[in-house]
ZAMARGU-4260 file (C-alpha; in steps of 0.2 Angstrom, whole numbers, plus 5000, padded with zeros to 4 digits):
<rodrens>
0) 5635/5388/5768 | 5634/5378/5752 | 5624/5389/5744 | 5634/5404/5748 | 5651/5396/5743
5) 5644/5394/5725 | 5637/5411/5723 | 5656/5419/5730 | 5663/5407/5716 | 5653/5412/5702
10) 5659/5430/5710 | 5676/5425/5709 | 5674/5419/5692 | 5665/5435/5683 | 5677/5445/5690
15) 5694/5434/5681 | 5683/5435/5668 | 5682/5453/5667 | 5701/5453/5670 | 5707/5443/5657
20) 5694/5451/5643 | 5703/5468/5649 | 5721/5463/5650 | 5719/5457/5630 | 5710/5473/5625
25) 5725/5482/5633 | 5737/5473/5621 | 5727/5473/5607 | 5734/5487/5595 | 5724/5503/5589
30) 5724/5507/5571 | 5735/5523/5576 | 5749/5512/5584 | 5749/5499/5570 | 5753/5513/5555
35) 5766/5519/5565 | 5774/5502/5564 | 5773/5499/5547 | 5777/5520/5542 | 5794/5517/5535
40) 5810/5529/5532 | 5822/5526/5518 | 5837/5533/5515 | 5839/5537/5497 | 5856/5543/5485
45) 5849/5552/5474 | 5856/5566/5461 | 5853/5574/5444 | 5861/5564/5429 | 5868/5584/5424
50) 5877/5587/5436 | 5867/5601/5442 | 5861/5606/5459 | 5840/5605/5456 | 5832/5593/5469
55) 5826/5575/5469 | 5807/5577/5472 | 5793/5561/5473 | 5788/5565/5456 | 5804/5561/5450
60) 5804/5543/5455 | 5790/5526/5460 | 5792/5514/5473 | 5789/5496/5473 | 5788/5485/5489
65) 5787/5467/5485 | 5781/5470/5471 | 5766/5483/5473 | 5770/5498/5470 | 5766/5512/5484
70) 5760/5530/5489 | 5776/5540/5493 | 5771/5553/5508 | 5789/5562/5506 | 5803/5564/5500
75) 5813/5578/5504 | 5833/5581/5506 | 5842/5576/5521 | 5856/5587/5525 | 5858/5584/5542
80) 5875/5578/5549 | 5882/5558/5546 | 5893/5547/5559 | 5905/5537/5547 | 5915/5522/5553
85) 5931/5520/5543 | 5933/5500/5544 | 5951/5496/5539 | 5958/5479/5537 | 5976/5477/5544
90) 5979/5460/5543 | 5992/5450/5537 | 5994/5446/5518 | 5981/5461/5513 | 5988/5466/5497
95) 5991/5485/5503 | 6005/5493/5514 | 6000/5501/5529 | 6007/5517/5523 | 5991/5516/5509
100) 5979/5511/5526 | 5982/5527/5534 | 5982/5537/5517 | 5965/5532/5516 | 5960/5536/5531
105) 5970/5552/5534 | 5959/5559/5518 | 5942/5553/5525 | 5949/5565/5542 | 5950/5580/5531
110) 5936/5579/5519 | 5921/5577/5531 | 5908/5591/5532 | 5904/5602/5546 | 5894/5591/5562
115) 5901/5576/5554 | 5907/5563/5566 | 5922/5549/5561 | 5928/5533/5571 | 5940/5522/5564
120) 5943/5504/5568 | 5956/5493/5562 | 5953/5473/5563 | 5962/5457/5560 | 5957/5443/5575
125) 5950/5458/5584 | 5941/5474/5580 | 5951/5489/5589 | 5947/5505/5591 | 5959/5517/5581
130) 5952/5534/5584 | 5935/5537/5595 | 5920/5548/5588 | 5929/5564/5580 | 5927/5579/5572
135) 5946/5582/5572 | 5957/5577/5559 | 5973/5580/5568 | 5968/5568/5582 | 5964/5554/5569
140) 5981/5557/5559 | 5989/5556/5575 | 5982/5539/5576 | 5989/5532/5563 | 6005/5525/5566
145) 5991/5512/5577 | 5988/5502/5562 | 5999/5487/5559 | 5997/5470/5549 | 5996/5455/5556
150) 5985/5441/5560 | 5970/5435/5551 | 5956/5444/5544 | 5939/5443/5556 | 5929/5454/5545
155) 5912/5448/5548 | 5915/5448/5567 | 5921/5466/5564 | 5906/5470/5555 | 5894/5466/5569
160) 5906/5475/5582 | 5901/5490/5572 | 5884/5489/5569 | 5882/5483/5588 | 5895/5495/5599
165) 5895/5509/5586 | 5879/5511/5576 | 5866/5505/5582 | 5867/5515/5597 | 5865/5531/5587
170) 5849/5524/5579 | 5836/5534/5590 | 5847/5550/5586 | 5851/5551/5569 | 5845/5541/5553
175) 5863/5545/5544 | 5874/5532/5547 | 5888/5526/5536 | 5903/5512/5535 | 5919/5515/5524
180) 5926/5498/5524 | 5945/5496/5517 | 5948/5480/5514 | 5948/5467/5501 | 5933/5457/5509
185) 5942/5442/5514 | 5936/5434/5532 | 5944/5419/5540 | 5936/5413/5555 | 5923/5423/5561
190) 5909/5419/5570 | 5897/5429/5566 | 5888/5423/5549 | 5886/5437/5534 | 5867/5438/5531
195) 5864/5440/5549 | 5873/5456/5546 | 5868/5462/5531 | 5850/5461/5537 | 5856/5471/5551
200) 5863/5484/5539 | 5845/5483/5529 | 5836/5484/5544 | 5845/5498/5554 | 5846/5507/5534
205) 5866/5510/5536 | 5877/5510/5522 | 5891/5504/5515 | 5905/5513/5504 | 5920/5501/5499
210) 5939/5507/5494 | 5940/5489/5488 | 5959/5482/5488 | 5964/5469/5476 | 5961/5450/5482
215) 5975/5444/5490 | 5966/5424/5486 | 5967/5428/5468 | 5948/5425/5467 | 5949/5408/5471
220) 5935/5399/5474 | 5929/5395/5490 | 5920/5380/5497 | 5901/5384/5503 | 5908/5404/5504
225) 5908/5420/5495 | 5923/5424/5487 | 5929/5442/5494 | 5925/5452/5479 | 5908/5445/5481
230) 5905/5451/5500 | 5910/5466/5494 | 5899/5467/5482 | 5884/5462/5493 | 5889/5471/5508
235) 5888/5489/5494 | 5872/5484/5482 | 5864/5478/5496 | 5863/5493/5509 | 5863/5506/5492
240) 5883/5510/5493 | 5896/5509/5481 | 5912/5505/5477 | 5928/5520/5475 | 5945/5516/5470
245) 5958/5514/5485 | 5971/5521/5472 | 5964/5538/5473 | 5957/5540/5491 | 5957/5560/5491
250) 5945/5558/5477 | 5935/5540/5486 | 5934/5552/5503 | 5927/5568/5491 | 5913/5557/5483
255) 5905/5549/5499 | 5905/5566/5511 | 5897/5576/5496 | 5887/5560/5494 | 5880/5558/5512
260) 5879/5578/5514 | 5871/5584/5498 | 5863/5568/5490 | 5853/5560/5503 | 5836/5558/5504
265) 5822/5551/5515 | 5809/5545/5507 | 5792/5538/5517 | 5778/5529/5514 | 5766/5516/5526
270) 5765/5499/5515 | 5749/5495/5507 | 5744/5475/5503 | 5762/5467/5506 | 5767/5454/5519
275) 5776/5462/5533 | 5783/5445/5538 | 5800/5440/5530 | 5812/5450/5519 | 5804/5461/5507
280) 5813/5467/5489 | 5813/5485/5487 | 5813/5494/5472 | 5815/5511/5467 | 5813/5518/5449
285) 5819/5536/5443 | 5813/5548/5429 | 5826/5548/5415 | 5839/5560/5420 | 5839/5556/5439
290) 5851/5542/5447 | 5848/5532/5463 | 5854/5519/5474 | 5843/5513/5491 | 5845/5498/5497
295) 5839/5482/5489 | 5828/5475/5504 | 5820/5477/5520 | 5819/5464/5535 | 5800/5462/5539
300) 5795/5460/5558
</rodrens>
């Protein structure tokens, strides 16, 4: 009995072994599955320094990631449809009337290209839903008259209720994604912390256009925090944005749809000999005559 005891042990034993050597093979990655994780997509504005209507192409520009630079695989025009949230600041003491607000927004309505889809949101303590997902500028004027100015300015808390509730969501649908904040980039008393988001932004590769109002602090400086002209200033160079004048919103709303319709490129490329741990600087150089903006960094895993 002794005997046979051992022999179903060491039975029992072979066979966990087996299991266990089995269960680690399964988890172990293929070579096929570990380039489709580190293949990555960037969104890419780029035009011709003339003006003119000739595309981008790869030979036109050289990519650098952290550092090394790398094999572009593509790099073709995206003309495909953008979901844009218009995120508007309509606290108290914003240097800006809420006649201006919805002047803003009401050109953003009417300027948008066919496909394109709009939500607008206006924040102070709270981020609140203005108008839902559009295509129809009537319903977003009719709107309007929602905006008001009061409370205090939770701008970083509004930032993460788009990206979470609104953005993200689309991410498995469509690559072109797009926030117009309004707003002059103050934030009191959020909770959320502002490089948690803008590695979000870097990460999910959504933009960031600002109609920049002037600072109602004056630029004062502010203990261990970015003053609002600089998280402005952040929030646009680092996701590959830019910054339009609120003064002339038809113009501000003009710029980005063409922009996001007839500027936007995906380049790809699979990373060769750089970490994939940590957050990598990405650079982009153009031939002379071609202009681009990307964003500056990308999250690693």
């Amino acid at each position: 009995m002794r005997a046979q005891h051992k022999i179903l042990s060491c039975l029992f034993a072979c066979v966990l072994l087996a299991g266990l050597a089995a269960g680690q093979a399964g988890r172990r990655p293929d070579a096929a599955s570990t380039t489709r994780e580190r293949f990555v997509s960037l969104n890419i504005s780029a035009s011709r320094a003339d003006g003119s209507d000739t595309l981008v192409t790869a030979k036109d520009v050289a990519l650098y990631d952290a550092g090394m630079e790398q094999t572009i695989q593509s790099f073709t025009l995206d003309p495909s449809p953008a979901h844009i949230v218009l995120l508007v600041d309509n606290s108290l003491g914003l240097r800006a009337d809420v006649e201006k607000l919805q002047q803003a927004t009401r050109e953003f309505a009417y300027e948008i290209y066919e496909g394109d889809q709009v939500m607008v949101i206006g924040y102070d303590q709270n981020a609140e839903i203005i108008s839902d997902w559009t295509d129809d500028a009537k319903k977003i004027e009719q709107a309007l008259p929602t905006f008001r100015k009061r409370g205090e300015p939770h701008l970083f808390d509004a930032l993460a209720a788009v990206l979470n509730d609104a953005l993200v969501p689309f991410s498995a649908r469509t690559r072109k994604r797009a926030v117009v904040l309004v707003a002059d980039g103050l934030d009191r008393g959020s909770k959320s912390h502002f490089d948690d988001i803008l590695r979000t932004f870097q990460a999910q590769d959504i933009i960031v256009y600002a109609l920049q109002i002037p600072d109602r602090t004056g630029g004062a400086l502010r203990r261990d925090r970015l003053k609002p002209a600089q998280v402005i200033q952040k929030l646009v160079e680092g996701t590959g944005g830019r910054v339009l004048p609120v003064n002339e919103p038809r113009e501000a709303a003009k710029s980005v749809c063409d922009e996001l319709r007839r500027h936007r490129y995906v380049l790809s490329y699979t990373p060769a000999s750089v970490p994939f741990f940590g957050t990598r600087r990405l650079l982009v150089l153009p031939n002379e005559g071609v202009n681009i903006r990307h964003k500056l960094a990308h999250p690693g895993q």
